[in-house]
C-alpha positions as CSV (number, residue, x, y, z in Angstrom):
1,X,28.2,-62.0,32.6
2,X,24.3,-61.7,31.7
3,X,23.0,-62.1,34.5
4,X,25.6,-59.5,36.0
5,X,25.2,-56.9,33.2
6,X,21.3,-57.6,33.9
7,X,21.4,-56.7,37.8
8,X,23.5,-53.5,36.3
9,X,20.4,-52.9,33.9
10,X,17.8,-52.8,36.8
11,X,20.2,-50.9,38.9
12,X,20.6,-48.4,36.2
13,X,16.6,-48.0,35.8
14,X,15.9,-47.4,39.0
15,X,18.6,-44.9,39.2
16,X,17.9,-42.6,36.4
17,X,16.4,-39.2,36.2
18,X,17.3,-36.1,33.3
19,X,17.3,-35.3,29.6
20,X,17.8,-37.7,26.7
21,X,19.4,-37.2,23.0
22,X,19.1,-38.9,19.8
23,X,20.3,-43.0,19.2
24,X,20.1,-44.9,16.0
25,X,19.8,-48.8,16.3
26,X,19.6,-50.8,13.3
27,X,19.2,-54.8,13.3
28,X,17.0,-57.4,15.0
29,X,17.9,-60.0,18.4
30,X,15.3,-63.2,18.2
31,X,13.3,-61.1,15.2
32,X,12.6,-58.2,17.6
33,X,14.0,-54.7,16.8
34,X,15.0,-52.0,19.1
35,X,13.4,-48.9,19.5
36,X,15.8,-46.0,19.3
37,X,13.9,-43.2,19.9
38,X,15.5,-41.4,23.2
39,X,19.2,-42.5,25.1
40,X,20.6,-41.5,28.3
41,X,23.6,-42.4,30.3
42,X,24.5,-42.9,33.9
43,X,28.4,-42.1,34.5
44,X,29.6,-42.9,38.0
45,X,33.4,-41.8,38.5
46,X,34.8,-43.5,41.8
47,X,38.1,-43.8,43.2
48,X,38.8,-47.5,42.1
49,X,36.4,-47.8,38.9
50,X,34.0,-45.5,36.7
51,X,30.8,-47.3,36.1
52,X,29.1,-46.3,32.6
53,X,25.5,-47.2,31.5
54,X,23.5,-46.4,28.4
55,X,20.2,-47.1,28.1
56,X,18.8,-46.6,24.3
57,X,15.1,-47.2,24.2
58,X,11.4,-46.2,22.9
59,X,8.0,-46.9,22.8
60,X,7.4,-43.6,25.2
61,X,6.8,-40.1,24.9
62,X,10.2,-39.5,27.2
63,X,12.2,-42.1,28.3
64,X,13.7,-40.0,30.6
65,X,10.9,-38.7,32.9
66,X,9.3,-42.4,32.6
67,X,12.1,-44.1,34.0
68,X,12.9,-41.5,36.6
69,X,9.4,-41.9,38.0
70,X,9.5,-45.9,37.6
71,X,7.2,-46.4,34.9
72,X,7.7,-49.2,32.1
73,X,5.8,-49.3,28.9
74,X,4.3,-52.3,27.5
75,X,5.5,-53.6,24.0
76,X,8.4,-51.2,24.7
77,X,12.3,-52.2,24.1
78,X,15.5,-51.1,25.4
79,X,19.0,-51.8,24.7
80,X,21.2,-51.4,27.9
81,X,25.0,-50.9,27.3
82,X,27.3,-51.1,30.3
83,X,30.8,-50.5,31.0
84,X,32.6,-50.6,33.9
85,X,36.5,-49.8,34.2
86,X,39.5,-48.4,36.1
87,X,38.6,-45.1,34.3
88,X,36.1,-45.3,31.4
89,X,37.1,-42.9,28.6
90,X,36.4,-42.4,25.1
91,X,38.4,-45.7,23.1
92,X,36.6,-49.0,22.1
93,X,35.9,-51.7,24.5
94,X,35.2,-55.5,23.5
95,X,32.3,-57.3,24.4
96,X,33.4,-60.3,26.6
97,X,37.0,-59.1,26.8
98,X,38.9,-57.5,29.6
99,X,41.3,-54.7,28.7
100,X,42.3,-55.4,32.5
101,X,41.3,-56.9,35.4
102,X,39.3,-54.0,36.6
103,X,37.1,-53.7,33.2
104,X,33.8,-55.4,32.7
105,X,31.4,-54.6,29.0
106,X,28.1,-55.7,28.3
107,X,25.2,-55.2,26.4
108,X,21.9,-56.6,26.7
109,X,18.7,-56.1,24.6
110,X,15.0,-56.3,26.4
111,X,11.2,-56.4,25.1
112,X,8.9,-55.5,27.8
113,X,5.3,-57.8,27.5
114,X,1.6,-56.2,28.1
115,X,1.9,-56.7,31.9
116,X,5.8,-55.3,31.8
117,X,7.5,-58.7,31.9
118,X,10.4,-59.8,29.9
119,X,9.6,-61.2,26.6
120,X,12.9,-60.9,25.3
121,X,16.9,-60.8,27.4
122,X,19.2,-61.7,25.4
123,X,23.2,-60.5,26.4
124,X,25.5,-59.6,24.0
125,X,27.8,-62.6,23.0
126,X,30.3,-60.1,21.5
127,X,30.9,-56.9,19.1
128,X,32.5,-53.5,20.8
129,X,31.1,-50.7,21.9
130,X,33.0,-47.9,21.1
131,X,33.0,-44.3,22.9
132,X,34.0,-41.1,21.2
133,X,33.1,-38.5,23.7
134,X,32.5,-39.3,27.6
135,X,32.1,-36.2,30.1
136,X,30.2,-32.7,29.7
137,X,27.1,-33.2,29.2
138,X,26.6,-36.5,27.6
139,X,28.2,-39.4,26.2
140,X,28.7,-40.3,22.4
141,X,29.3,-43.6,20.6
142,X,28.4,-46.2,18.5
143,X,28.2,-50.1,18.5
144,X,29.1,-53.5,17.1
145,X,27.2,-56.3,18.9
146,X,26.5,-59.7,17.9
147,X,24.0,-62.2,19.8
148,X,23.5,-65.9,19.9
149,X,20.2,-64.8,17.2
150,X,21.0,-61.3,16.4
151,X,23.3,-58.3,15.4
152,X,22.6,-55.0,16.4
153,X,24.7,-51.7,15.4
154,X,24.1,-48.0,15.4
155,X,25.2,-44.9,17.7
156,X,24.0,-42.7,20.4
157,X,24.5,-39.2,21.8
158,X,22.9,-40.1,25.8
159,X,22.5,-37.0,28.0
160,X,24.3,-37.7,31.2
161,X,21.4,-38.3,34.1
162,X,21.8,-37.6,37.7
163,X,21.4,-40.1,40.2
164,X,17.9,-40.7,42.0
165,X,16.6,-43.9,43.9
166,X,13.3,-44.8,42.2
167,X,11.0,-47.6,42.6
168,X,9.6,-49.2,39.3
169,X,5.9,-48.6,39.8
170,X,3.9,-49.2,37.0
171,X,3.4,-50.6,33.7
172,X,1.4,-48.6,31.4
């Protein structure tokens, strides 16, 4: 499942473009804490599966316009949070277990280096992330997760993000 919810990650970076809200995290994963400052979501709705992602990060003046024009910054961190289901809605979903066939959850926490290289990738071993509002304008929640050296929790209000195809392009 990591490296799935991973490719997700990446796919959700380079995809991202719009307005962020507020996210609290508290906790460390291998000693390193996550920055919270800005969140924003990615909500795909298709005819077999909805595809949710949440990406809660900082170290930047705007998450939001420096992922939409491809741009990592170093020492930053981000906490992706993925969720992919028959329809996602606002209930809790479980960390490494299906509510059906169809439904896939994930988290995984990242620490960017100088030159923009992981440092830190660790997946979520288990926890819940739980929804309480999905649709409008953003998406709201909170989480549980626990890692093989870690437990984060805290809760997000991410802006909903329309889709655009960018190449990551620099580290600054």
């Amino acid at each position: 499942m990591g490296t799935l919810m991973r490719r997700f990650a990446w796919l959700f970076v380079a995809l991202l473009v719009g307005g962020c809200g507020p996210a609290s995290v508290d906790g460390t994963v291998n000693g390193d804490s996550m920055d919270s400052s800005d969140a924003v979501a990615e909500l795909n709705q298709g005819s077999l599966v909805d595809t949710l992602h949440v990406v809660i990060g900082g170290s930047t003046s705007d998450l939001c316009q420096d992922l939409s024009q491809g741009i990592l910054h170093q020492g930053s961190t981000m906490l992706q949070l993925s969720i992919v289901a028959g329809t996602v809605q606002a209930q809790s979903y479980g960390i490494g277990t299906n509510i059906s066939a169809a439904t896939m959850v994930g988290a995984t926490a990242s620490k960017f280096d100088s030159a923009c290289g992981d440092v830190l990738n660790a997946s979520a071993t288990g926890g819940t992330i739980t929804l309480t509002k999905v649709g409008g304008s953003d998406v709201e929640g909170s989480f549980d997760l626990v890692f093989k050296s870690g437990h984060l929790t805290g809760t997000f209000t991410a802006s909903l993000c329309a889709n655009t195809a960018v190449d990551l392009k620099s580290c600054q």
